[in-house]
C-alpha positions as a Markdown table, in Angstrom:
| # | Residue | x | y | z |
|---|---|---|---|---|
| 1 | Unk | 81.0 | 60.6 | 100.8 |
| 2 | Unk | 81.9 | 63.0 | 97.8 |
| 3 | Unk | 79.7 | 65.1 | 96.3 |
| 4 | Unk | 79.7 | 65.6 | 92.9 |
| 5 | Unk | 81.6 | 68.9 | 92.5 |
| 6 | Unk | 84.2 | 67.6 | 95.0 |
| 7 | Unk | 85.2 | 64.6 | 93.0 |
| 8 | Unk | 85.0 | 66.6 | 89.9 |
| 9 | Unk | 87.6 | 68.9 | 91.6 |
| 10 | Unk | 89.4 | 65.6 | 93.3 |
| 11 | Unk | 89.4 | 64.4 | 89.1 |
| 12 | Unk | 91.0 | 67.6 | 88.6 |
| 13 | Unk | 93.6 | 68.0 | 90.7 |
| 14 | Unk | 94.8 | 64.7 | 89.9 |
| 15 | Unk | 94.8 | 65.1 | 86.3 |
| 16 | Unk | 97.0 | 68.6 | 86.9 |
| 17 | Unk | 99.2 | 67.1 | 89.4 |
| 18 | Unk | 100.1 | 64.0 | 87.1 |
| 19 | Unk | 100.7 | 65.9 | 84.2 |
| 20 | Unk | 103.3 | 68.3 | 85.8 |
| 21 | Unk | 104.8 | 64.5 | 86.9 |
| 22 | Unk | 105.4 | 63.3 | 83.9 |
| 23 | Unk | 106.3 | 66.5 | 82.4 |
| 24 | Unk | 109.1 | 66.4 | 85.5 |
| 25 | Unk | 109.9 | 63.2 | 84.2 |
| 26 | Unk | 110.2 | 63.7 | 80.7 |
| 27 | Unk | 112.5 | 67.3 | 80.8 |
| 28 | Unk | 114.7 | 65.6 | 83.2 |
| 29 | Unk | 115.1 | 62.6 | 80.7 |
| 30 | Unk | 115.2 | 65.0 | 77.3 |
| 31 | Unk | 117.1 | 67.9 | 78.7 |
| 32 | Unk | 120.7 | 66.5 | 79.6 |
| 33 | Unk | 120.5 | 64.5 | 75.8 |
| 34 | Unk | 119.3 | 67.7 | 73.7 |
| 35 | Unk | 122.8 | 69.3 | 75.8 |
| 36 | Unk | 124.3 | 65.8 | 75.2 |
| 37 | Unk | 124.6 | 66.0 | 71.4 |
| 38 | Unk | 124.7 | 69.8 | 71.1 |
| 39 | Unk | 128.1 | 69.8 | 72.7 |
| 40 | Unk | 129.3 | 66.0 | 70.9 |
| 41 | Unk | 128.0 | 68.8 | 67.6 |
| 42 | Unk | 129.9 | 71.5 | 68.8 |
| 43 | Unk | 133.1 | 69.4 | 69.5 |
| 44 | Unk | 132.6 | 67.8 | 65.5 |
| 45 | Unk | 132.7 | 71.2 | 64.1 |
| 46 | Unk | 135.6 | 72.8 | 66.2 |
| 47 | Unk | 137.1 | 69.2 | 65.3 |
| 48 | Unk | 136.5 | 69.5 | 61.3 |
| 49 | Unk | 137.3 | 73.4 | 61.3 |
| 50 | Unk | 141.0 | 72.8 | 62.8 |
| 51 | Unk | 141.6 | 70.3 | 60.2 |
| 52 | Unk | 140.7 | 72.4 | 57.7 |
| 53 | Unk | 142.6 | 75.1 | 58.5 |
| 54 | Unk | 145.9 | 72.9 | 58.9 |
| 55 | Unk | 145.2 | 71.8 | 55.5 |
């Protein structure tokens, strides 16, 4: 069926394949919540800095 060096480059492939998966998974998860609470962050300081200055 397989030799030896195929499977070992079958294992491979498979391993490389999954791993860009669930890197795909995990950026498209992590991404739009790291942009999430940098702009809620943002918003907080414009928020604190106009209060401030009508002070």
């Amino acid at each position: 069926m397989f030799t030896f060096s195929q499977y070992l480059g079958f294992i491979a492939f498979l391993v490389i394949a999954l791993m860009g998966f669930w890197l795909l998974i995990f950026l498209s998860a992590l991404i739009p919540y790291w942009i999430g609470g940098a702009l809620k962050e943002r918003f907080a300081e414009n928020r604190a800095a106009k209060k401030q200055l009508e002070e």
